[in-house]
Every structure is written in structure tokens, then in C-alpha cells.
mmCIF file of the C-alpha atoms, coordinates in Angstrom:
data_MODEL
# 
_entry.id   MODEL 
# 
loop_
_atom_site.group_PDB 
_atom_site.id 
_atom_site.type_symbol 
_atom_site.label_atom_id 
_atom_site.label_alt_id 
_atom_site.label_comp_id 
_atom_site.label_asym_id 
_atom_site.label_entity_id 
_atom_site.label_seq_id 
_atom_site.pdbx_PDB_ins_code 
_atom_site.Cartn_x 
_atom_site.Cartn_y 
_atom_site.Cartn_z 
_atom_site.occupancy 
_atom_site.B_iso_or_equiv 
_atom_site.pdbx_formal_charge 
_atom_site.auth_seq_id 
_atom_site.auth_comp_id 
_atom_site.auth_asym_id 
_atom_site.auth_atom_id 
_atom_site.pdbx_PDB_model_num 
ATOM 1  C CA . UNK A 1 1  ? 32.235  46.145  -34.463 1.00 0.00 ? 1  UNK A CA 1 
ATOM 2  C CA . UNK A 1 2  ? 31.283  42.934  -33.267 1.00 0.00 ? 2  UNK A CA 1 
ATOM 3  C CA . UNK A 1 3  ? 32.272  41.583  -29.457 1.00 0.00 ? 3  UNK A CA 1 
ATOM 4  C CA . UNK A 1 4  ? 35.603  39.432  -28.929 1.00 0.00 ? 4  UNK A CA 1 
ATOM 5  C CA . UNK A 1 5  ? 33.467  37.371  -27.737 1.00 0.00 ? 5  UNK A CA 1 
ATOM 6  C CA . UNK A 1 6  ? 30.959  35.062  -29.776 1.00 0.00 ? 6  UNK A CA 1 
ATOM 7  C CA . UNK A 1 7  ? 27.362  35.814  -28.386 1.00 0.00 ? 7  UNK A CA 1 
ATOM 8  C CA . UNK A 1 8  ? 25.635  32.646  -27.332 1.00 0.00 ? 8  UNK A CA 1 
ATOM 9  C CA . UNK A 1 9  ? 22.413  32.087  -28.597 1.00 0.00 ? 9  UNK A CA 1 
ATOM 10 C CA . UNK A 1 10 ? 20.152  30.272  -26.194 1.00 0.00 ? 10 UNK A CA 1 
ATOM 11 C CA . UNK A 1 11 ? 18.116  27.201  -27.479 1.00 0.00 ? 11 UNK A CA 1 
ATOM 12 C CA . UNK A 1 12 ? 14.481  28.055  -25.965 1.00 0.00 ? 12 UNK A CA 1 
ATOM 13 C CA . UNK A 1 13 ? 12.835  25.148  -27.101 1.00 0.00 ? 13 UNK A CA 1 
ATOM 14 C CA . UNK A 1 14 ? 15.763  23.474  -25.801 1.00 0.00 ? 14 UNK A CA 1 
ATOM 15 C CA . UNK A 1 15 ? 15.080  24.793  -22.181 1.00 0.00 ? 15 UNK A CA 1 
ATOM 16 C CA . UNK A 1 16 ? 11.605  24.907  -22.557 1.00 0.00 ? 16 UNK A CA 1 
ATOM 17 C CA . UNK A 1 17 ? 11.382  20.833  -23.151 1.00 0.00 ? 17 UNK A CA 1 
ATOM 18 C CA . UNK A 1 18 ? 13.725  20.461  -20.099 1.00 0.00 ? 18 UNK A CA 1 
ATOM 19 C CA . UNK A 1 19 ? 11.225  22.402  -18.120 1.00 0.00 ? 19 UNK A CA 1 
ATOM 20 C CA . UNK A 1 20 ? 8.555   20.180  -19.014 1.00 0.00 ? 20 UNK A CA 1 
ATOM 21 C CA . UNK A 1 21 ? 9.833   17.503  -18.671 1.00 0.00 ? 21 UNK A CA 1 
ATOM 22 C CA . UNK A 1 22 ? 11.090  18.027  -15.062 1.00 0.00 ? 22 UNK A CA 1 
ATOM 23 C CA . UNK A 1 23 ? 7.349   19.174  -13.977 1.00 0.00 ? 23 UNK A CA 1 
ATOM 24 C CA . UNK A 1 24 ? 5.829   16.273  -15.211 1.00 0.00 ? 24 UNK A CA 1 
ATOM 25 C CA . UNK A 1 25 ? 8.811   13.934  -13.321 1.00 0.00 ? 25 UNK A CA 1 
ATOM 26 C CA . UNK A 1 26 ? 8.049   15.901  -10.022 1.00 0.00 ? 26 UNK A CA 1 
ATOM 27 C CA . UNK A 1 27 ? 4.133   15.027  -10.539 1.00 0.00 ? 27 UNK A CA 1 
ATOM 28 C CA . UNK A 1 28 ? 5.422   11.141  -11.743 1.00 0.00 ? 28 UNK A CA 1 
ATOM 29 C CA . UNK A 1 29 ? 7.403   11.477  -8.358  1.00 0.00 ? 29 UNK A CA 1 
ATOM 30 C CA . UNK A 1 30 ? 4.486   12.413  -5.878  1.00 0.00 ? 30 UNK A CA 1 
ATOM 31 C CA . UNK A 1 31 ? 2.223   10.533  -7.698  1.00 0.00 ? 31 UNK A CA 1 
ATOM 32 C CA . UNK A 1 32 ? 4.251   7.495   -6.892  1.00 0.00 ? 32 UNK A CA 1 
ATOM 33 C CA . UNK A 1 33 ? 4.974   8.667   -3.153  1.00 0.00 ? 33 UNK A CA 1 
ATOM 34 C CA . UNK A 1 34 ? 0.906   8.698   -2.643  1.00 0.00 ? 34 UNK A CA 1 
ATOM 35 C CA . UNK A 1 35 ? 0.516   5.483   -4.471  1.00 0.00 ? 35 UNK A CA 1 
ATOM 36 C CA . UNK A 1 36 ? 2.843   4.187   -1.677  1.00 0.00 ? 36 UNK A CA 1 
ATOM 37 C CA . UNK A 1 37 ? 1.265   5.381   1.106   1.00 0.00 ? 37 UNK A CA 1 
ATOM 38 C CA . UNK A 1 38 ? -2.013  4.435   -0.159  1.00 0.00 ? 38 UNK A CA 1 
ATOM 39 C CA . UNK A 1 39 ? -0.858  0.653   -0.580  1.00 0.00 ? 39 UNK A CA 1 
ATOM 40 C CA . UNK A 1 40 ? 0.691   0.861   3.236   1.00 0.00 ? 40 UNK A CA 1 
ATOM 41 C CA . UNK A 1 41 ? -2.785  1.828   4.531   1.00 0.00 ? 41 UNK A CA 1 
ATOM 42 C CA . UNK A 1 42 ? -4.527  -0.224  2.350   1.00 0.00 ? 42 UNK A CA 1 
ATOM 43 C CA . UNK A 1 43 ? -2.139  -3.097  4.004   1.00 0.00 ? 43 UNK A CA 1 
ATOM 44 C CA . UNK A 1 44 ? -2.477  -2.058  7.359   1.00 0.00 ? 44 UNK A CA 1 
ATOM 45 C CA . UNK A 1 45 ? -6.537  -2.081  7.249   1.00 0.00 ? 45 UNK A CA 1 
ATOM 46 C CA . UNK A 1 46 ? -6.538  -5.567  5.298   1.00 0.00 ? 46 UNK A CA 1 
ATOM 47 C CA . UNK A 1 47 ? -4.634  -6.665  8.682   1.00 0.00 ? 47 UNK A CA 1 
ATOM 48 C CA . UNK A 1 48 ? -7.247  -4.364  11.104  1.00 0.00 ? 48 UNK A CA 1 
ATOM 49 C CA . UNK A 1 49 ? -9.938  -6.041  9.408   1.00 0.00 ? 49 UNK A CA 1 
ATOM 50 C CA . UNK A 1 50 ? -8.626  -9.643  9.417   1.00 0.00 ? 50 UNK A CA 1 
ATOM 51 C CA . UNK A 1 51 ? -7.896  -9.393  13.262  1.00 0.00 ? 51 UNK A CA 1 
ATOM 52 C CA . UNK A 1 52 ? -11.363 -8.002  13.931  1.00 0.00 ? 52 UNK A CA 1 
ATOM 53 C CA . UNK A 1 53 ? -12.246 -10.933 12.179  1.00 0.00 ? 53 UNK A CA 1 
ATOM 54 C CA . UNK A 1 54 ? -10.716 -13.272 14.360  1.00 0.00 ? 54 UNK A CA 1 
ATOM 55 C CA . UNK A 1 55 ? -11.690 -11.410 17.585  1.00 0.00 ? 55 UNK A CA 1 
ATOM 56 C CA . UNK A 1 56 ? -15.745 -11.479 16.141  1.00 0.00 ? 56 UNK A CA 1 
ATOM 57 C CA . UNK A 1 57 ? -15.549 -15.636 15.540  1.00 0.00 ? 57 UNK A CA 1 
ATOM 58 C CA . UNK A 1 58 ? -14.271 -15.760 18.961  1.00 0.00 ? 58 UNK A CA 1 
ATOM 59 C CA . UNK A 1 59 ? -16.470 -13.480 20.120  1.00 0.00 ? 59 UNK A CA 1 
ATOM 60 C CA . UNK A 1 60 ? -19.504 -15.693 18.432  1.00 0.00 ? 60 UNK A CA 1 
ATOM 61 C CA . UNK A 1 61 ? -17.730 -19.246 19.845  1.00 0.00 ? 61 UNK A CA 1 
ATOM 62 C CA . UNK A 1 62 ? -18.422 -17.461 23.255  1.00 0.00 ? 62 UNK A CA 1 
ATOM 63 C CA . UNK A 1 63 ? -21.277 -16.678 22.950  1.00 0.00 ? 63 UNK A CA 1 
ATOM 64 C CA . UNK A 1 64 ? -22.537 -19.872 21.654  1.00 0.00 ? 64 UNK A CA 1 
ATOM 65 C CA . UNK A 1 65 ? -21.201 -21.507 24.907  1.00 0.00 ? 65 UNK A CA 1 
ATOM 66 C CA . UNK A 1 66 ? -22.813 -18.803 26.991  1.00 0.00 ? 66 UNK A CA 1 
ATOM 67 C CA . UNK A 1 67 ? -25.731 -20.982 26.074  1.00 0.00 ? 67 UNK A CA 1 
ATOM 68 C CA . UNK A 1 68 ? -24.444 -24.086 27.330  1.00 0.00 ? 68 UNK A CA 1 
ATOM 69 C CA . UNK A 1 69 ? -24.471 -25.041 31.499  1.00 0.00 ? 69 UNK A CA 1 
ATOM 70 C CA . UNK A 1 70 ? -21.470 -26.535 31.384  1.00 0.00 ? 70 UNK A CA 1 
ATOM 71 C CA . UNK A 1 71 ? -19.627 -23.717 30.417  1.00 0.00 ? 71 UNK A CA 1 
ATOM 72 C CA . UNK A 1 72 ? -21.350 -20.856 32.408  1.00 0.00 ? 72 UNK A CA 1 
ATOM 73 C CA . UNK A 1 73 ? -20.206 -23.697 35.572  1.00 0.00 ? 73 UNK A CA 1 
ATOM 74 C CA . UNK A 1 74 ? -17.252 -23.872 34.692  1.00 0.00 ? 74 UNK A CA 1 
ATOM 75 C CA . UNK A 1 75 ? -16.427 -19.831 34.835  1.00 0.00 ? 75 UNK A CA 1 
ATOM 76 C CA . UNK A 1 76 ? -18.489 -19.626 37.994  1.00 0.00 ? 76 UNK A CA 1 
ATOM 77 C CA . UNK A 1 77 ? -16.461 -22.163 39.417  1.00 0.00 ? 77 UNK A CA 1 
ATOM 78 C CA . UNK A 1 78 ? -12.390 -20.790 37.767  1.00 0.00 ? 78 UNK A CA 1 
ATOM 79 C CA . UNK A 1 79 ? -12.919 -17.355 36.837  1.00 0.00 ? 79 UNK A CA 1 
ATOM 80 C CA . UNK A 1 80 ? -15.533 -16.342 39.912  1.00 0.00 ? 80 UNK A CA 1 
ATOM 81 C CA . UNK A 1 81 ? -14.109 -18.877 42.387  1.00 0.00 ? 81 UNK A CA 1 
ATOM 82 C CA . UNK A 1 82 ? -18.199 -20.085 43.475  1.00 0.00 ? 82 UNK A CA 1 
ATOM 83 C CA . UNK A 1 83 ? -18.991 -22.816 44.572  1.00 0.00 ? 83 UNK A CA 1 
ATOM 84 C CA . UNK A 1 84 ? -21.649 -24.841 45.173  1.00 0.00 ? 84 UNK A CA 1 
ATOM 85 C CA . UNK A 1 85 ? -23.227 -25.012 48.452  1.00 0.00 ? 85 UNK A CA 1 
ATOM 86 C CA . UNK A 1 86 ? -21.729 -27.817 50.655  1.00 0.00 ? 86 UNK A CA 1 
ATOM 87 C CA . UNK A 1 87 ? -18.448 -27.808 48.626  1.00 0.00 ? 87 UNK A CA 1 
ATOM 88 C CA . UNK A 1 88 ? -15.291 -26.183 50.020  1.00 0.00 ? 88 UNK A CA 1 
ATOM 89 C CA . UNK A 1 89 ? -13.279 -23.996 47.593  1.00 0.00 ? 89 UNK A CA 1 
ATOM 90 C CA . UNK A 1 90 ? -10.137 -25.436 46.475  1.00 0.00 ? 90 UNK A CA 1 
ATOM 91 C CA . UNK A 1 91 ? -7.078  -22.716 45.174  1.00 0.00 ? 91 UNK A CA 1 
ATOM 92 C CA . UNK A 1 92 ? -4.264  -24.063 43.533  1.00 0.00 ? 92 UNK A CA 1 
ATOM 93 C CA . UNK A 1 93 ? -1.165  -22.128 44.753  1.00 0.00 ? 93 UNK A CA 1 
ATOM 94 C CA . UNK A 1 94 ? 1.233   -20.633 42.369  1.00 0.00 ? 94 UNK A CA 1 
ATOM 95 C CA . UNK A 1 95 ? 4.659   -21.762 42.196  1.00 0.00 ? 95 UNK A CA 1 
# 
């Protein structure tokens, strides 16, 4: 005697190719996620590296002045306050 109901055969290949295909979507997925991650820190050192950059040709321009008389007078005289002998310091006052 057969069931009232009809038995329902199960397509295997059916849910086997569904598996699959979700697996390789979840790799596709965090493959994708990495890939995005990777481009933000690839960004982020492109700017790290362009801002040491800058800081190094500054860093050079000072140096090259360094050299110069003018220049190492000049920061005696604004950045250290010196002076030379016989001259009286002068300090503008802030406002």
C-alpha cells in the first residue's frame, strides 16, 4: 500500500550545486572584504609616506640654512632672545 501522501524525492545534485555555489560566494565575499582593507592601508601609507616626504625636504631646507650666518642670527636673536653685546633686547608684547 503506498502512503496518501506522494514521497518527495530530493534533487541531490540540485542541493549539492547550491552548496557550492554558496561556499565559493562566502570566499568571493571575504576575498573582497580583504581586498578592501588592503586598498585602505595601502591609501593610508601612500599619505604616511607623502607627509614624511614633506617633513624630510623641510627638514633638508633647514639644514641647508643651518649653514648660512644669517640664519643661525636670526634664531639666536627670535627663537633664543640673544643678543649681541652692547644691544638691549627688544620684546614685542602680545596683544
Amino acid at each position: 500500500m503506498k502512503s496518501r501522501g506522494r514521497q518527495r524525492n530530493i534533487n541531490w545534485f540540485a542541493v549539492v550545486m547550491v552548496v557550492i555555489i554558496m561556499y565559493f560566494a562566502s570566499i568571493l565575499v571575504s576575498q573582497q572584504i580583504y581586498l578592501s582593507q588592503a586598498a585602505d592601508d595601502y591609501a593610508a601609507a601612500k599619505s604616511r609616506l607623502a607627509a614624511a616626504e614633506k617633513e624630510n625636504e623641510a627638514l633638508k631646507a633647514e639644514q641647508q640654512q643651518l649653514n648660512e650666518l644669517g640664519y643661525i642670527e636670526k634664531v639666536a636673536r627670535e627663537d633664543l632672545g640673544m643678543t649681541r653685546a652692547g644691544e638691549l633686547p627688544y620684546s614685542a608684547g602680545h596683544k
